[in-house]
C-alpha positions as CSV (number, residue, x, y, z in Angstrom):
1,X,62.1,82.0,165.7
2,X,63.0,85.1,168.0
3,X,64.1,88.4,166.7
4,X,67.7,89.1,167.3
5,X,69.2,92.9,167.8
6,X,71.2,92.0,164.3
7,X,68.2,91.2,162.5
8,X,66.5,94.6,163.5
9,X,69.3,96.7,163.1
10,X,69.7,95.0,159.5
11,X,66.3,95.7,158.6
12,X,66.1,99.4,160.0
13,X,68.7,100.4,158.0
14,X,67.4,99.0,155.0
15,X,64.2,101.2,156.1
16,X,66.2,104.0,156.4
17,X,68.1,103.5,153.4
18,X,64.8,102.7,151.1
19,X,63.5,105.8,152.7
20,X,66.2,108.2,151.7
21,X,66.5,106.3,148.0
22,X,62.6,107.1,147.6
23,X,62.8,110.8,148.8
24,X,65.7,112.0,146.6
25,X,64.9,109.7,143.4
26,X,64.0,112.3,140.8
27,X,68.2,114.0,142.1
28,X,69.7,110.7,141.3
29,X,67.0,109.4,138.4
30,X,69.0,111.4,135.5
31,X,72.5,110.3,136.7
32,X,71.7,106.6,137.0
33,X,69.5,106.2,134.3
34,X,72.6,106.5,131.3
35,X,74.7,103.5,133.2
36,X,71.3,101.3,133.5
37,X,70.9,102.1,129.4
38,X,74.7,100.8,128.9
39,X,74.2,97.7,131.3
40,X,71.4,96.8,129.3
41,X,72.7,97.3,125.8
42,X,75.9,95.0,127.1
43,X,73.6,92.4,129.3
44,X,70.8,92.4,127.3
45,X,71.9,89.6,125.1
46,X,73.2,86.9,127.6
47,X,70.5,87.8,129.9
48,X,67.6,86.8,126.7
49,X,70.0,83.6,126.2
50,X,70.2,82.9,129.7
51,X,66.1,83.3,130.4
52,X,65.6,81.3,126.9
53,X,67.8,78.1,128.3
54,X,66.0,77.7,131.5
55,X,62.7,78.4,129.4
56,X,63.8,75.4,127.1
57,X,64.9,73.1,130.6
58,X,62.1,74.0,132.0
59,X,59.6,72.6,129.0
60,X,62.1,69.6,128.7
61,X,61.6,69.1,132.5
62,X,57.9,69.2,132.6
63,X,57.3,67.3,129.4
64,X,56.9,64.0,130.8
65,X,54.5,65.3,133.8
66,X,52.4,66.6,131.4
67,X,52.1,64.3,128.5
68,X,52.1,61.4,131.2
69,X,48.4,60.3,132.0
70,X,47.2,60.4,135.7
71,X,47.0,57.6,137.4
72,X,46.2,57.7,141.3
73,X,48.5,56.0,143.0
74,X,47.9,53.6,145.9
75,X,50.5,52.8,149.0
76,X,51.0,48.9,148.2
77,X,49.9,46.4,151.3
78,X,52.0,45.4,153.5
79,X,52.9,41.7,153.2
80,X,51.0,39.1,155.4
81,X,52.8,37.2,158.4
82,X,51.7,34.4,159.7
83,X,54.1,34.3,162.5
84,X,53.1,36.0,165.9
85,X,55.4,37.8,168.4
86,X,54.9,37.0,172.2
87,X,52.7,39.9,173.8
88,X,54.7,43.0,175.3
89,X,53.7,44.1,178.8
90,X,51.2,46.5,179.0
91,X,50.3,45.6,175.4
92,X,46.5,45.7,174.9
93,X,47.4,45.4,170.8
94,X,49.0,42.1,169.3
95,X,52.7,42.7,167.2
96,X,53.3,40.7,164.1
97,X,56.3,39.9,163.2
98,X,57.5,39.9,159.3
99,X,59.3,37.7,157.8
């Protein structure tokens, strides 16, 4: 898949911008640090009930899989024909028809 001019100026500015967020993180540390402790306190709940549903789907989900013994399973035959197609041109193999 070739690399378009979009695609690299997308992901030099997210260089750039990962850059300057790295350099002046202990500036903006102290500032941000108060509104991530409020999202938390609000999100913290429904986030825990959220993670705990798709825990519990998850296990519901899987529960068969692994209680289920393992059997290997084989492609069935195909089923015989005894009815034969006239040759193609050029055919070194024989067809068979199904019925």
């Amino acid at each position: 898949m070739p690399v378009t001019r979009s695609d690299l100026l997308v992901f030099s500015a997210g260089l750039a911008l990962g850059a300057v967020a790295c350099a002046t993180y202990p500036r903006w540390k102290g500032k941000v640090s108060p509104l991530l402790a409020e999202a938390a306190e609000q999100f913290g709940p429904l986030l825990s009930a959220a993670v705990a549903g798709a825990s519990a789907a998850y296990a519901d989900a899987t529960a068969g899989a692994r209680e289920a013994p393992e059997t290997p399973t084989v492609a069935p035959e195909p089923p015989e024909s005894t009815v034969q197609a006239p040759p193609r041109s050029g055919s070194r193999v024989p067809v068979y028809a199904s019925v």
